[in-house]
C-alpha positions in Angstrom: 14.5 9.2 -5.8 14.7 9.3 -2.0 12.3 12.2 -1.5 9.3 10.5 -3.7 9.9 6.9 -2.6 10.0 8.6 1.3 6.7 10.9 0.5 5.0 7.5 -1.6 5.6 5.5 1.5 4.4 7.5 4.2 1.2 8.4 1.8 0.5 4.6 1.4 1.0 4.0 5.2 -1.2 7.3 5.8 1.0 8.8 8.0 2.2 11.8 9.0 5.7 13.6 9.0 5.7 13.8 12.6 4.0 10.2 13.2 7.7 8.9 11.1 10.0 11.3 13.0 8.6 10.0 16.2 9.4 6.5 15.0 12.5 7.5 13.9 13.3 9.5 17.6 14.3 12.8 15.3 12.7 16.0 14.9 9.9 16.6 12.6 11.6 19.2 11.0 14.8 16.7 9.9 12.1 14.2 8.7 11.1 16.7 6.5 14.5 17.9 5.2 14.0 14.1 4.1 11.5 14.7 1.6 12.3 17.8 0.1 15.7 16.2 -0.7 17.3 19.6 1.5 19.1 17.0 3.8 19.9 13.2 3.6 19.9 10.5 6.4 22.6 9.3 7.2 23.3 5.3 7.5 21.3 3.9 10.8 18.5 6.3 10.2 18.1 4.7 6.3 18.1 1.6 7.7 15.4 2.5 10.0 13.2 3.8 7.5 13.6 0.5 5.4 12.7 -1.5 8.8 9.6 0.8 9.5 8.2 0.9 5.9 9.4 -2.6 5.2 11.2 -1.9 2.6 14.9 -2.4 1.0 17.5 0.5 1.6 18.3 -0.2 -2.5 14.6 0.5 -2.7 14.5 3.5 -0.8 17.8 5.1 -2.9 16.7 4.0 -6.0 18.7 0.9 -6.7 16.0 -1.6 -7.4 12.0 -1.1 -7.6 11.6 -4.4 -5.8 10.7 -2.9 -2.4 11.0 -6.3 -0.4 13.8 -8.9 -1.3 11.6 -11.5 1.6 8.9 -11.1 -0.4 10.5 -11.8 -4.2 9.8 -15.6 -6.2 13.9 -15.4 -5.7 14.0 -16.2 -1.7 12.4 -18.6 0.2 12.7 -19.0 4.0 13.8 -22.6 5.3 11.2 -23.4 8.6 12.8 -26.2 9.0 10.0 -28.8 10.5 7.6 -26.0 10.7 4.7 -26.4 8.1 3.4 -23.1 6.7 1.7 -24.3 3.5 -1.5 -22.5 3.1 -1.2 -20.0 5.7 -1.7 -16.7 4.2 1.1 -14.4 4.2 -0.4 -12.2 7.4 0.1 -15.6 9.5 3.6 -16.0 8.3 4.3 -12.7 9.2 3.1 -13.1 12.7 4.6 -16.3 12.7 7.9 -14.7 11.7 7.1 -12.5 14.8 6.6 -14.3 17.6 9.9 -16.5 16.5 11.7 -12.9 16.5 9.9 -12.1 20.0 11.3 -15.9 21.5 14.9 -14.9 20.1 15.1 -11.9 22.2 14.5 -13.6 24.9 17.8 -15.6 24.8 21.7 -15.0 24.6 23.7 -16.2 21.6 24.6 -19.6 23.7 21.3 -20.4 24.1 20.3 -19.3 27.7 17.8 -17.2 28.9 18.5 -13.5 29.1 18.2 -12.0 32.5 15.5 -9.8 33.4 
């Protein structure tokens, strides 16, 4: 199920083998080994590939056909004060984004990370 759900992803993105191995920092060779099912990944390159095709690992092996759990009627996201209603789901994303980006910027305890 790996190989086809690998291949079906990269077609949809329309990418290439080598354009995912450089994501992935491995050789386009090993990518490839991916989809003809010759080799697995092993854990922190699966979870890689569900961050970069945005996708469940359970989706990716098989597990579940819901490729997204975010994106199921079964989750919502608490904003808090923050009103999203009617933004379309692009905006949320790169509203989801930029809140990531700000959170890098600072330590667990709350101060700013050093440069």
């Amino acid at each position: 199920m790996l190989t086809k759900r690998l291949i079906q992803l990269r077609e949809e993105k329309k990418l290439t083998k080598k354009e995912v191995a450089e994501y992935l920092k491995i050789d386009q060779s090993t990518y490839g080994k991916y989809e003809l099912g010759k080799r697995e990944p092993d854990y922190e390159i699966l979870v890689k590939l569900g961050d970069f095709f945005e996708v469940t690992t359970d989706y990716l092996l098989g597990r579940t056909d819901m490729r997204n759990i975010a994106k199921s009627s079964h989750e919502t996201k608490a904003y808090h004060n923050l009103d999203i209603a009617g933004l379309p789901d692009e905006a949320v994303k790169q509203v989801e984004d930029y809140i990531e980006f700000v959170k890098q910027k600072y330590n667990p305890d709350g101060s700013l990370k050093k440069l």
